[in-house]
N, C-alpha and C positions, 0 to 999 in steps of 0.2 A: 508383563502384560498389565495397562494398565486398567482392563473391564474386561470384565465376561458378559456382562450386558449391557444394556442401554438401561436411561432411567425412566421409559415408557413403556419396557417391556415385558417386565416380571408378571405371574398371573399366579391362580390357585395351581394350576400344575408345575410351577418352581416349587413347591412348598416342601422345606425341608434342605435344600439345595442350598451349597457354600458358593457365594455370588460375590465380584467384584466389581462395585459401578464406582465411574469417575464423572465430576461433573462440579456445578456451583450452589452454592449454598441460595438457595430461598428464602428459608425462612428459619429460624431456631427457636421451639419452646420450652424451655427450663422449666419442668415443674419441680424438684428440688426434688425427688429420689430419681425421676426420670428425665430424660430428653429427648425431646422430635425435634428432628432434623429433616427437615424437605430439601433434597437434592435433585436439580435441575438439567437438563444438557437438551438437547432440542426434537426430543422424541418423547419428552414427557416429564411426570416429576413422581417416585417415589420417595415414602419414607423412612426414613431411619428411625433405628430408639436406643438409645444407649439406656440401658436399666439400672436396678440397684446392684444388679450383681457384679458390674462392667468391673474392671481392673482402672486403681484411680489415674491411672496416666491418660487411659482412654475418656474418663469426665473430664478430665484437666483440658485434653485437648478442645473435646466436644464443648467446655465452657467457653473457649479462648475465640472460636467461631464467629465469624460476623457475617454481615448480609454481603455475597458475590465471591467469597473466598472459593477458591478451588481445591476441593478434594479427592481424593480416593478411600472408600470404604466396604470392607469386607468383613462378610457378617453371614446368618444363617436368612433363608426366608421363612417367614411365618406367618400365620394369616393373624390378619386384624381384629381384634375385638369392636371397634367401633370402624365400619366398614364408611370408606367414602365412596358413594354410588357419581359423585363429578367427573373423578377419575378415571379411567382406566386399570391403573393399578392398583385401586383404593381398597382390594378387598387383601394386599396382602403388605408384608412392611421386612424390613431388612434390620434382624436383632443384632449389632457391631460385635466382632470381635477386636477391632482394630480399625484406626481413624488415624488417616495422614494428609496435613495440609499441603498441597501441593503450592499454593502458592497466596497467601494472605492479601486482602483488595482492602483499600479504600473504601469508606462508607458513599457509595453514588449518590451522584446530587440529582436524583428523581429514582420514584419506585420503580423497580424491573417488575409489572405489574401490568393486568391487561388493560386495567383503564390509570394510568401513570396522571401521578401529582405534579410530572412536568411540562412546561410551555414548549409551543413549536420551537423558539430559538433555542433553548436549553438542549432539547432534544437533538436537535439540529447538531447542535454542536459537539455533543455526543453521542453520534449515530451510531456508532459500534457497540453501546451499551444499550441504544433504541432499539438495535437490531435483535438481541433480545428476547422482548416482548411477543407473545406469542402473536400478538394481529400483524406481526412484521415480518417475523417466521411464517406464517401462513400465508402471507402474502410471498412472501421470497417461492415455496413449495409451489404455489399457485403458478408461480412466473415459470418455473420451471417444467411443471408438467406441462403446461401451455406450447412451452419452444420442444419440447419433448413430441408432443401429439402433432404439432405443425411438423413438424420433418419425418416422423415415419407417414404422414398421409403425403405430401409430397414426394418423400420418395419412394414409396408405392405408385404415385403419376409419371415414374421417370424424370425428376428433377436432378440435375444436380447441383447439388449445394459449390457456387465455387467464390472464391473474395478478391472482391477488387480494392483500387488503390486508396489509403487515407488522405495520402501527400498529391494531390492535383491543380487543375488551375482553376483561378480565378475568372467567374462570368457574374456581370453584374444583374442580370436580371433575374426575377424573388427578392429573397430575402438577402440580408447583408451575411456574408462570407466570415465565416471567422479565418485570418491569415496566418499563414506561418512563417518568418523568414528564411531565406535560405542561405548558409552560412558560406556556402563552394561557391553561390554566384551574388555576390553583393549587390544588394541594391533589387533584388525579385525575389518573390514570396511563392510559397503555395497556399492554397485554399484548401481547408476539409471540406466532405463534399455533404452539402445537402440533402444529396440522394446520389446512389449509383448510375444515375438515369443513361448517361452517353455510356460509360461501360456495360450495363447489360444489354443495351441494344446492339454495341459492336460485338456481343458476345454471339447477338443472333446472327452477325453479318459472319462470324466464323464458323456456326453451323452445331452449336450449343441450344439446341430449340427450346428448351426447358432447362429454365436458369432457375433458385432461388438462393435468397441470402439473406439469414437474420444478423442486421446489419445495425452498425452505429452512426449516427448521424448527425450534423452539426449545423444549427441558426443563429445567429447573434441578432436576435430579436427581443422584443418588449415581452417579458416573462407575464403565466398567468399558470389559473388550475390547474389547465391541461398542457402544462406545456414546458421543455426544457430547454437548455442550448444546447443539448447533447442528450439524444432519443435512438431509442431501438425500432427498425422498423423491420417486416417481414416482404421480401422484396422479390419480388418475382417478374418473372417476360416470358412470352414462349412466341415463338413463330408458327408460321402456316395456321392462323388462329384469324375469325372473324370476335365482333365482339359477343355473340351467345356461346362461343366458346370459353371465351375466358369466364363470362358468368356461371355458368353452368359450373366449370371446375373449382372455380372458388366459392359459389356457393355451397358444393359439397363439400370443401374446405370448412366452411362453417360450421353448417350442420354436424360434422366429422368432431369438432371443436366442445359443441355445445352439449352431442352427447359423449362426450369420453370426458370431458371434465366434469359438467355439472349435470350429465344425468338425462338432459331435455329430449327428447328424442321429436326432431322437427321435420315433417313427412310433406308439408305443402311448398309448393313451390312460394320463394319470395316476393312480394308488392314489386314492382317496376314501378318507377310515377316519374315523369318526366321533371325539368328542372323549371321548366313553368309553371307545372302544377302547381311544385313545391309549395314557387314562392304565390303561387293565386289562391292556393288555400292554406299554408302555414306560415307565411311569410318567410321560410326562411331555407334554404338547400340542404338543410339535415333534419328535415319534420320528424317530431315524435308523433309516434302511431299505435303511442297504446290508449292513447284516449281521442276522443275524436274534435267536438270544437271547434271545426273547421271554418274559415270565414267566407262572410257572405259580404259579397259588395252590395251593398245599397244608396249607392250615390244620385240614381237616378231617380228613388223614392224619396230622398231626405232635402232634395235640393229643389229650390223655388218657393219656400215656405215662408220668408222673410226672417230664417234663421240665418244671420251672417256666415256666423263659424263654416256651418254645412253649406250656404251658397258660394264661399268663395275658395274650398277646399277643390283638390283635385280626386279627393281618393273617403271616402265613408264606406269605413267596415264593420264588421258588428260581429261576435262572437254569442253563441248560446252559453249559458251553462246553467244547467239540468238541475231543477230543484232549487236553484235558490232564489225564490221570490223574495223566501223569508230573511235574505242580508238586510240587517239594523243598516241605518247611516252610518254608525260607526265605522261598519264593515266596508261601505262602500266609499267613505271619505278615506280611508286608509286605501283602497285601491287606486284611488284616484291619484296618491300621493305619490303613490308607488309609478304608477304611469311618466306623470311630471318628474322623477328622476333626473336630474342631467345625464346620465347615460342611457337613459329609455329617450326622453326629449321628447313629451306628448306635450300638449297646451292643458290640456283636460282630457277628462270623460265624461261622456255621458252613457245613462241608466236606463232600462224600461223594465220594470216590474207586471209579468204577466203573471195578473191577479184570480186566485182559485174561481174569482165568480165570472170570467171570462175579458174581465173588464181589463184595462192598462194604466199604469201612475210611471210619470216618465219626470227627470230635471227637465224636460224640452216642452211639457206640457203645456206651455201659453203660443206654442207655436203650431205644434202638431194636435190633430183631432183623433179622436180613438179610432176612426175610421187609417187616417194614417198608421200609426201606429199597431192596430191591426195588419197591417199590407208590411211592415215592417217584420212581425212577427210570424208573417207566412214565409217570406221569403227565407227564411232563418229557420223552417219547419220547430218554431216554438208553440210550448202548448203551456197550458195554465198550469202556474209553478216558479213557473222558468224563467232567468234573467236576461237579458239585454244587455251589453255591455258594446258601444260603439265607441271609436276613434276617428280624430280626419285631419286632413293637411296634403300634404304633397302625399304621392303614392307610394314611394320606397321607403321615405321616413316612415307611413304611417302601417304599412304592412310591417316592417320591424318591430314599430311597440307593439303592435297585436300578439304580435309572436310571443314576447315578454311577457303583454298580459296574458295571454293564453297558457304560457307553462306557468304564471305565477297561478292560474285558478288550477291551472291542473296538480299544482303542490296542494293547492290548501283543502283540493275534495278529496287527496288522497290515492290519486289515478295515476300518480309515475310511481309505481313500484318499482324496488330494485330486483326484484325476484321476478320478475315478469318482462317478458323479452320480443320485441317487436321489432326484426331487420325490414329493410325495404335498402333496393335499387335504387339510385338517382340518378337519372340520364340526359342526356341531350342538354347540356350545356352548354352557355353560349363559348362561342372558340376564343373571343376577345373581350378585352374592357378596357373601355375609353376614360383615359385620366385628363380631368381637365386644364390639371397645371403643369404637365406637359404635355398639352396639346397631342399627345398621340396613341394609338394601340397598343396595351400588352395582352400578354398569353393569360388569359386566366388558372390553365393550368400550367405548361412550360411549351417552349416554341417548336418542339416535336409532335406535338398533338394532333392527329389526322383530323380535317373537317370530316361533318358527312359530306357523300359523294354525292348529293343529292342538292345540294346548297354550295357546289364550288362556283356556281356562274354569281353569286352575290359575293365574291373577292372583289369582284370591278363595280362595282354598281351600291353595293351596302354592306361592307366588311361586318360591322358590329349586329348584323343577323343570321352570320354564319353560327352553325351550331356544331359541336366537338365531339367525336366519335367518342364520348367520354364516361367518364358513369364510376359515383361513388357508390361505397356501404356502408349503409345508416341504421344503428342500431339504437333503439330510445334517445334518437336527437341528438346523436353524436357522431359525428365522422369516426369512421373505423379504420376504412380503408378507400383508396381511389385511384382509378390509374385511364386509357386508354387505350387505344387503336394505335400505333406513331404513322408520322409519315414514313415512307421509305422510297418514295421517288423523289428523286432529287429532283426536277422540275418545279414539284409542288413544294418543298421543302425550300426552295429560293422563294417560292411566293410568299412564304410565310414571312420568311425576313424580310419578303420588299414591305409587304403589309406595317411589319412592325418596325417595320423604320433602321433596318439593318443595311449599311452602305455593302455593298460587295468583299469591301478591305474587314471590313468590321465581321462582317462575317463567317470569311478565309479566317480571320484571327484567332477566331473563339471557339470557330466549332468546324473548321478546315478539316481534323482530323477525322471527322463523323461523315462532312461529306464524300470526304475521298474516299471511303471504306465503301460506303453508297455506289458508288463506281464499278465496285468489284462484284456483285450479286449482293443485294439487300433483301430478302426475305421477306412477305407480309409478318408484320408481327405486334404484338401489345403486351398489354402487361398491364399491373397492380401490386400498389405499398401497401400494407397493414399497418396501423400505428400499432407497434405490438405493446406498449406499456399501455395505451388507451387499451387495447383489447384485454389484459390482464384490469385491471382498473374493471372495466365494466363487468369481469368474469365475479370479481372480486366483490361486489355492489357499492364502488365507492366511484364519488363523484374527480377526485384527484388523482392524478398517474404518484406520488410523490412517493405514495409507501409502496410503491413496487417497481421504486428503481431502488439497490443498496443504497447508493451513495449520492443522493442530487442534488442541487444546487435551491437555493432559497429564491424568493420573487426579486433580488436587487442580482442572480446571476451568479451569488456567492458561494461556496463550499465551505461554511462554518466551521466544520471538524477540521481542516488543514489550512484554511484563511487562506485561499485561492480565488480569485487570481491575486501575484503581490509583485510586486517591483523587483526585477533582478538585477544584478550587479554591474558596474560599470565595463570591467574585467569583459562580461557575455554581451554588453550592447555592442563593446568596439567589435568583439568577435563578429557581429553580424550586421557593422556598420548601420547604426539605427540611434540615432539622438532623438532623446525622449525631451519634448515643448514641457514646463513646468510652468 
């Protein structure tokens, strides 16, 4: 045996007690009759003491000790003289009768330590030593309780968890496919699948009403924060379901979530705001909503005044924020900087400082009267204090930097807590989006998506006004989760494809299988994905999914620790007839 305990679980009731814990060395302190030894394993860390009395083979050993060595130590417990109240264990310590190196390490090249002297790459690279560290352990715990509490509440709902295929085909529309070749039929590939999406639905057409699967998932897209080529999502459908159905069950999915991990206990029903809203007061289809900020159009006040910018603009928005008359220039030339960004892509901003004696100081002052600028300051319900911050230009550009600048004021007063938790519905999305460079319709969300039933007569007349039986979950400005209504009349499910430019043949080819199962009795049905490392991430109060996958890939797509992806042998190309362009 190699422990009788863990090294987080001794207390004053072991005391006195012949204990064997196995695990890695922490830390060693040699004070020269004595030694402390911090021993590690992922439940905690007690200490050890080899004293003056010890037997010298057991110093010998206890000297020989470095930082990560693995041992096995067995000793009496006894309480500590100088108690540590950090720990757990700190009130009691483990006197050695016997010390055996299980296996001697390498001095690491970064401290196993909570806040580590190593860089992302370093760490990167050795993730199995990162993994570790306890923010990485408690992120691993976090991941698990999470998919732990997701499947007894689902199957408590009569889900059942069942899996579908990795090895599928290839559709080009989303994102780009990662391929696999196929070695039995030369010259054709399968695709990993981006989502379950055709299999869980044909799951409903087989009479499975309640599907779920915490699933792996694969994009060969341009990496960022939140995002990998290979993601875990929490993937569900169920038939005979309208969409307050689905909300309502994965709402209490949430709630279910929020109190059995962290405690929250959430009694009101969730914001719904449509996907207009959104973007007419946050600029953007995942509004944060724990601060408010909201934009005011005032294009109609700001235009005619022989201010260029504002006469020849499509779109003048303006944001409050509360209390701050008092930003220095400094403050406000650093925001401005921040808007002109190339990735924000504003021209400028401009200011109005509503001043405590009721009065206005604005950069537009030689154009506007305090009387305007008053009428500015109504519209935007500001009162003396409070700042002005407007943008303008085209309308989509310029609600996008709003957005930017409004979560950048809401970092700097302090109003995006991580601890503090504001879901909200987003619905009624539009069903399509027009690309201009190739001239035609895709699916905003994928070419199953039922319209409303309300909006089918605008397929013939004004495609890109139909709106999508659809509806994300937006948690502090993050996509969580999203799914729909699907089609399941095959009728309307050709429309789709004429809509989006799918020939008959092209059609048959890609997605033949799904309609013909259609054929056979198709079930109303819908469904919704969790991003489940986002929803660990946000469980977690961290803006990145990265520490709560084990093993993920860096921003260039790389696996550092195993240097993945790498060129295989000539031997395996000819196996699956594939000549690699150099």
């Amino acid at each position: 045996m190699y422990r009788t305990h863990t090294c987080g679980e001794l207390r004053n009731t072991n005391l006195s007690q012949q204990v064997t814990l196995s695990g890695w060395v922490q830390k060693v302190r040699n004070l020269g009759a004595m030694t402390f030894i911090d021993i590690r394993d992922r439940y905690g860390i007690t200490q050890l003491v080899v004293d003056e009395h010890s037997p010298a083979e057991l110093k010998e050993t206890a000297d020989k000790l470095g930082r990560e060595f693995v041992i096995q130590a067995t000793g009496k417990v006894v309480e500590r003289a100088s108690k540590n109240t950090k720990i757990p264990t700190g009130e009691v310590e483990v006197v050695l009768d016997s010390l055996k190196v299980l296996n001697a390490a390498q001095t690491p090249p970064f401290t196993i330590e909570d806040n580590s002297d190593g860089g992302d790459d370093l760490r990167m690279r050795y993730r199995f030593l990162d993994l570790r560290r306890n923010p990485l352990k408690n992120a691993m715990i976090l991941r698990h309780k999470i998919a732990q509490a997701t499947r007894n509440y689902l199957d408590e709902k009569n889900f059942l968890e069942i899996e579908t295929p990795y090895l599928i085909k290839s559709t080009p529309e989303g994102a780009r496919d990662f391929v696999v070749p196929s070695r039995m039929n030369p010259g054709q590939f399968y695709a990993l699948p981006q989502s379950p999406q055709t299999f869980k639905q044909l799951l409903m057409v087989s009479g499975y009403d309640r599907y779920f699967q915490i699933v792996r998932c694969f994009r060969d897209e341009d990496l960022r924060a939140d995002r990998q080529p290979e993601f875990t999502q929490i993937d569900c459908e169920m038939s005979f379901v309208d969409r307050d159905d689905v909300l309502e069950l994965f709402e209490g999915m949430a709630k279910y979530l929020f109190k059995n991990i962290l405690g929250i206990n959430m009694t009101e029903q969730f914001p719904r705001m449509t996907w207009a809203d959104a973007m007419e007061l946050y600029g953007s289809d995942k509004p944060d909503i724990r601060f408010g900020m909201t934009f005011n159009d005032i294009t109609s006040l700001a235009q005619g005044k022989g201010f260029g910018v504002f006469d020849s603009a499509e779109y003048i928005g303006a944001i409050c924020a509360e209390g701050c008359a008092t930003y220095t220039r400094k403050q406000i030339d650093e925001l401005t900087e921040f808007v002109k960004r190339p990735q924000i892509g504003a021209k400028g901003m401009v200011y109005v400082r509503c001043e405590a004696d009721g009065s206005f100081k604005s950069s537009v002052d030689k154009f506007y009267s305090q009387s305007d600028l008053s009428a500015w300051a109504a519209k935007c319900g500001a009162k003396p204090g409070d700042l002005l911050l407007l943008l303008s230009g085209t309308r989509k550009q310029t609600l996008s930097a709003l957005c930017e600048l409004r979560l950048e004021m809401g970092s700097r007063l302090g109003l995006r807590d991580h601890a503090k938790f504001a879901p909200l519905w987003v619905v009624d999305f539009p069903l399509l989006e027009w690309d201009d460079e190739t001239q035609r319709f895709y699916a905003m969300h994928h070419p199953f998506t039922s319209p409303k039933f309300e909006d089918l007569g605008l397929f013939d007349t004004d495609p890109g006004k139909v709106r999508a039986n659809a509806y994300d979950f937006v948690v502090n400005g993050v996509e969580v989760g999203g799914g729909s209504i699907r089609i399941f009349d095959s009728e309307l499910q050709h429309k789709m494809f004429e809509v989006l430019g799918f020939s008959d043949e092209l059609a048959e080819e890609q997605f033949g299988f799904l309609m013909n199962a259609f054929k056979y009795g198709a079930p109303p049905h819908g469904g919704i994905a969790f991003g489940f490392d986002r929803l660990c991430a946000l469980f977690g109060g961290a803006d990145s999914i990265r520490d709560y996958i084990a093993f993920p890939k860096n921003n260039s797509g790389r696996d550092m620790m195993i240097d993945s992806p790498s060129e295989i042998s000539d031997e395996q190309l000819k196996e699956l007839a594939i000549a690699v362009k150099k």
